[in-house]
C-alpha positions in Angstrom: 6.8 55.5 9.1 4.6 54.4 12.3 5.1 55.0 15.7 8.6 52.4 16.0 10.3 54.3 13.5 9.3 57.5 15.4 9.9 56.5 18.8 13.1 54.8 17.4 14.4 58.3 16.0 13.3 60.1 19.0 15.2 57.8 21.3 18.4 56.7 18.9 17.5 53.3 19.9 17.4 50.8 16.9 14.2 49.7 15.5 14.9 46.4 15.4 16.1 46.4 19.0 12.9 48.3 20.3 11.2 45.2 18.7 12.9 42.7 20.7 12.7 44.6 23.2 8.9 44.4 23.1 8.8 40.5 22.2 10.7 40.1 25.6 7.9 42.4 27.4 5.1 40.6 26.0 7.1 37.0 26.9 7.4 38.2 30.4 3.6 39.4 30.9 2.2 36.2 29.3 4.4 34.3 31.8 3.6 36.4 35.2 -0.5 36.3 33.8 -0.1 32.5 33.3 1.5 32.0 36.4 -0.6 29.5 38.5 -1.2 30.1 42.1 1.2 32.8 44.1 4.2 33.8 42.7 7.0 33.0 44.3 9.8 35.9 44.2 13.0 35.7 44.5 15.9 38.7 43.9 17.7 38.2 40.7 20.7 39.9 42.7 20.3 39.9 46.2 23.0 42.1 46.5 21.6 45.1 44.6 20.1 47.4 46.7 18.4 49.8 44.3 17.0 49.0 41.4 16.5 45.0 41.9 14.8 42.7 39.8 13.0 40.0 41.3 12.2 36.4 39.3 9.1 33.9 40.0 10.5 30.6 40.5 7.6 29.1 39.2 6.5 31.3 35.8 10.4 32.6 35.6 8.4 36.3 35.0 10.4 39.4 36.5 9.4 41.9 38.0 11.1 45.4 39.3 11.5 46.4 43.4 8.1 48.8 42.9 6.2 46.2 41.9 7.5 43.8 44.1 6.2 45.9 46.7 2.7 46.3 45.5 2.4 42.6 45.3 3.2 42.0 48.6 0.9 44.5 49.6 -1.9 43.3 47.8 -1.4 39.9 49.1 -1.7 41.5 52.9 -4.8 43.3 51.7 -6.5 40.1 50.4 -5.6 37.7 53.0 -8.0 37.2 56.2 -8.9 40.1 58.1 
């Protein structure tokens, strides 16, 4: 048993599926750290309110409404004063 199979039981969520699940969040963060230059973010739904997902059109990396919001702040913080 390792820590899948425990988090797995703990959860009710499939093994297997926690494993995809992790190949897609290891896809996603080697796209948005490869991403050259500024993302470029764009709501998945522009109709969600809460809760949106938002997709670089250059990388294809998605990120969720919290961190959308950091980035943006960050790139006010680091542009010129």
């Amino acid at each position: 048993m390792d820590s899948v199979d425990t988090i797995s039981k703990a959860t009710g969520i499939p093994r297997q599926d926690m494993l995809d699940i992790w190949e897609r969040v290891k896809k996603n963060s080697a796209a948005l750290e490869g991403c050259v230059g500024r993302h470029e973010f764009r709501a998945v739904d522009p109709t969600k309110k809460l809760g949106g997902r938002y997709r670089c059109s250059k990388c294809h990396g998605e990120i969720d409404s919290t961190a959308r919001h950091w980035y943006d702040i960050g790139l006010i913080h680091g542009g010129p004063s």
